[in-house]
N, C-alpha and C positions, 0 to 999 in steps of 0.2 A: 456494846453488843446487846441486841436483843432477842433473849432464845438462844442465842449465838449466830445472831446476823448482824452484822457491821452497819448498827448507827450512827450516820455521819454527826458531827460536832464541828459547828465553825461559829455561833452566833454567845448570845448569851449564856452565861451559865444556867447549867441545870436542863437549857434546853434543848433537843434532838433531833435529829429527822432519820425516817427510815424510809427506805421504797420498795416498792412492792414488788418489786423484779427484780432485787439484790439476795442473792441466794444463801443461806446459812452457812458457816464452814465446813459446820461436819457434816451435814445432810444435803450437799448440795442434786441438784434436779428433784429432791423430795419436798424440801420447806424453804419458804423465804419468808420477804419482807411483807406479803403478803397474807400467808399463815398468820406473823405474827398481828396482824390490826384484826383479824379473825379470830384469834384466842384472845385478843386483848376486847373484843368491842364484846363477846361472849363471858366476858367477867372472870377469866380462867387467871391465874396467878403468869406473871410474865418476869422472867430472868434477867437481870440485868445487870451488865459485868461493863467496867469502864476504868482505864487508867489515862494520867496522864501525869504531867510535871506540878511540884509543886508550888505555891506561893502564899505567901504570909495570908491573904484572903481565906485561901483554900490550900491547907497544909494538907489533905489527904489524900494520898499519891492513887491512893486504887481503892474501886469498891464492887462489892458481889453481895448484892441482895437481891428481892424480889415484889413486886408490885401489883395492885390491879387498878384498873381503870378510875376507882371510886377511890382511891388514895393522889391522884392529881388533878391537880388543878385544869389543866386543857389539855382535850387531845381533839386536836382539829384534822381534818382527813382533806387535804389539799389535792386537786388531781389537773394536772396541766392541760392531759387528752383527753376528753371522754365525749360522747354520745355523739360516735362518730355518723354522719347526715347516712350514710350509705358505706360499705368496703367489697371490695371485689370478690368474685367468686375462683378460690385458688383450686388448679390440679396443677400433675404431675406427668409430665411427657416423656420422662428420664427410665432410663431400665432399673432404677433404686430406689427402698424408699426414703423419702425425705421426712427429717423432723423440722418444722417449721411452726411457726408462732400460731399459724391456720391449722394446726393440728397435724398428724401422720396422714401425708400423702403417697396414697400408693403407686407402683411404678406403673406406665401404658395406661395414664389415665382411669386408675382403677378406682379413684372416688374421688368426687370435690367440696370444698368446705366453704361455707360462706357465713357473712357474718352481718349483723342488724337485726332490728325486729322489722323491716319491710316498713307498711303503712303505719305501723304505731312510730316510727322513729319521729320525735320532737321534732327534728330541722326537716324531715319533710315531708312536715306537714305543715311549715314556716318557715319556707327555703329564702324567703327575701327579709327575713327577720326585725319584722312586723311589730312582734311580740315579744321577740325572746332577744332580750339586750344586758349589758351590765345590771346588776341590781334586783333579778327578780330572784321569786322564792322557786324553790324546786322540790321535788321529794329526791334526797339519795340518800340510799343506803338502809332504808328505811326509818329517814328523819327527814329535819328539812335542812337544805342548802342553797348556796347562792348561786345564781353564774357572775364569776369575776370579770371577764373580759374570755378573748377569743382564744378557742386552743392550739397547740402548737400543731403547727402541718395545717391549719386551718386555711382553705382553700374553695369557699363558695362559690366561686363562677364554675368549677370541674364537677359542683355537687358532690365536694369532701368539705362538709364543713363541720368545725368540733369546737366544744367548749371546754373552757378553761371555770372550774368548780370546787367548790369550798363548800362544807358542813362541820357540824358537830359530830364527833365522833360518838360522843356519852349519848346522844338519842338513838344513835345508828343497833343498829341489829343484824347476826351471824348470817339470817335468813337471805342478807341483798348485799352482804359483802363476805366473798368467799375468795381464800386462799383456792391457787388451782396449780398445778404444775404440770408443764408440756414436756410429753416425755423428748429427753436429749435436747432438749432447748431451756428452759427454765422454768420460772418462774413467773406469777402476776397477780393479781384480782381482778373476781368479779365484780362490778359494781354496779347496782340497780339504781337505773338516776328516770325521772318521771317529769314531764312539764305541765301546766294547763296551758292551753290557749285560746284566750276569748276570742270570740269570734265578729268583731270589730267592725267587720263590712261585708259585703256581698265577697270579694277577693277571696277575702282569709276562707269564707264559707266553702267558696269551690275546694282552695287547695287544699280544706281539713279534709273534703272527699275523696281525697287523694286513695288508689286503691293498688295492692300488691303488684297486678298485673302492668299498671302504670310506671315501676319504678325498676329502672333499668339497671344492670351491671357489668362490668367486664368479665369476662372469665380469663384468668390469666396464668399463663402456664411459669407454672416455679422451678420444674426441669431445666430451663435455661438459666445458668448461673450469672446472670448480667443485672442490672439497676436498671433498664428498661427492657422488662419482661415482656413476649408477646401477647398481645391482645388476639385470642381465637375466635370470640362472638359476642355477642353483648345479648344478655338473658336477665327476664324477669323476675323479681322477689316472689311472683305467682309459682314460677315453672322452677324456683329452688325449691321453695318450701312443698312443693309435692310431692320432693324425696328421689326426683331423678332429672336430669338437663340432659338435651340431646348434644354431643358432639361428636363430630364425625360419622356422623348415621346411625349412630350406638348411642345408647341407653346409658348414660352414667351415675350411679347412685351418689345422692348429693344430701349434705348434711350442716344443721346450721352449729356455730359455734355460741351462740345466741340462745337464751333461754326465752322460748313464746308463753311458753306459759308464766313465769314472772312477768314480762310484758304487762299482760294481759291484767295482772293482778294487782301492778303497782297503777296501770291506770283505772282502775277501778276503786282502789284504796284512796287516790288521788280525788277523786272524785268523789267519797266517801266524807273526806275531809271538810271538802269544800263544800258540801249542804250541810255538816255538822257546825259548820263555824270555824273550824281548824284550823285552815289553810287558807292564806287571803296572795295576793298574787306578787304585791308587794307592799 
């Protein structure tokens, strides 16, 4: 355990995995796995309690000490889903409200919640992935990372496309990786992931100009308790982010789950790098 959230052990000795939606025992819907790479990358002292069987190797059945980051060797921040191309914009049709991973939705369609930074999102702004392959550099977390290969749920021709992402954690910083908890649902992180992409040909030019109002989404009602939710209309990252989507002739106030203003900062920081010398692409 770490904090008192259940670190998996199946590999080498000594070393662990934790995830970031695995909720602590005693605290659970307040802290997880999450929290903890957030107290851990912020330098704070981190608890860790482990038992197991013994063997002439490793005669010591159980141990409870504590750590920080600059006392191990590696702590690499693995993340199978992330910078998902686009995700749907969720409400609530139901007379209740709902605790879901999109945040509290309220019942009669009382607010909807959407998620992406729109035109800044990496894949679409290089949706045929031109540029963005195995092996490049990236900024997450507020370091630098790779993309390993493609993310799970990864789905390009729907415009869900995600990447599968690796960094150091020892460069990473509290400020682009936050513990977050959803009330009556769980746990997760935030994570601030950044790409460049040169602009290679005339193509790549248009589709960097890619603009909010251009990039479409479902809105999809979560009231229905089924695995294929209804699709009510399909609306703009323009007409989210301006804090209300019409449906049904009504005014719905709409809210993102996405933070624009980190956006906004890791591509500039991004950018910052790469006329300093920083940051090279691969």
């Amino acid at each position: 355990w770490l904090n008192d959230v259940h670190a998996y052990h199946g590999n080498a000795a000594a070393d662990c995995y934790i995830g970031c939606t695995r909720m602590a025992d005693i605290r659970p819907f307040e802290y997880g796995g999450g929290h903890v790479i957030e107290d851990l990358v912020s330098g704070k002292e981190i608890r860790l309690r482990g038992n197991s069987y013994t063997t002439d190797c490793y005669p010591l059945a159980e141990v409870d000490t504590n750590f920080t980051i600059d006392e191990i060797n590696q702590a690499v921040l693995l993340n199978p889903r992330n910078a998902y191309q686009r995700y749907v914009c969720a409400v609530n049709s139901s007379d209740k409200t709902l605790y879901t991973y999109m945040g509290k939705l309220l019942p009669k369609f009382g607010n909807a919640h959407f998620a992406g930074a729109g035109a800044l999102s990496p894949l679409s702004n290089d949706p045929d992935y031109e540029t963005i392959g195995i092996g490049i550099r990236i900024f997450l977390g507020g370091g630098i990372g790779y993309v390993i290969g493609e993310g799970t749920q990864h789905n390009p021709g729907s415009r869900f496309g995600t990447l599968f992402v690796k960094g150091d954690l020892k460069q990473m910083t509290p400020e682009y990786l936050r513990g977050v908890t959803y009330e009556k649902y769980g746990t997760s992180l935030f994570v601030g992931l950044g790409i460049a992409i040169p602009i290679l040909n005339e193509g790549l030019a248009k589709k960097t100009a890619i603009a909010d109002a251009d990039l479409l989404t479902d809105v999809i009602d979560y009231g229905v308790p089924r695995r294929d939710r209804p699709k009510l209309r399909q609306v703009s990252y323009k007409e989210m982010k301006s804090g209300f989507i019409e449906l049904n002739g009504k005014k719905v106030k709409c809210s993102p789950m996405s933070s624009f203003h980190h956006a906004k900062k890791i591509a500039e920081t991004l950018k910052e790098w790469i006329q300093e010398g920083k940051f090279f692409l691969n």
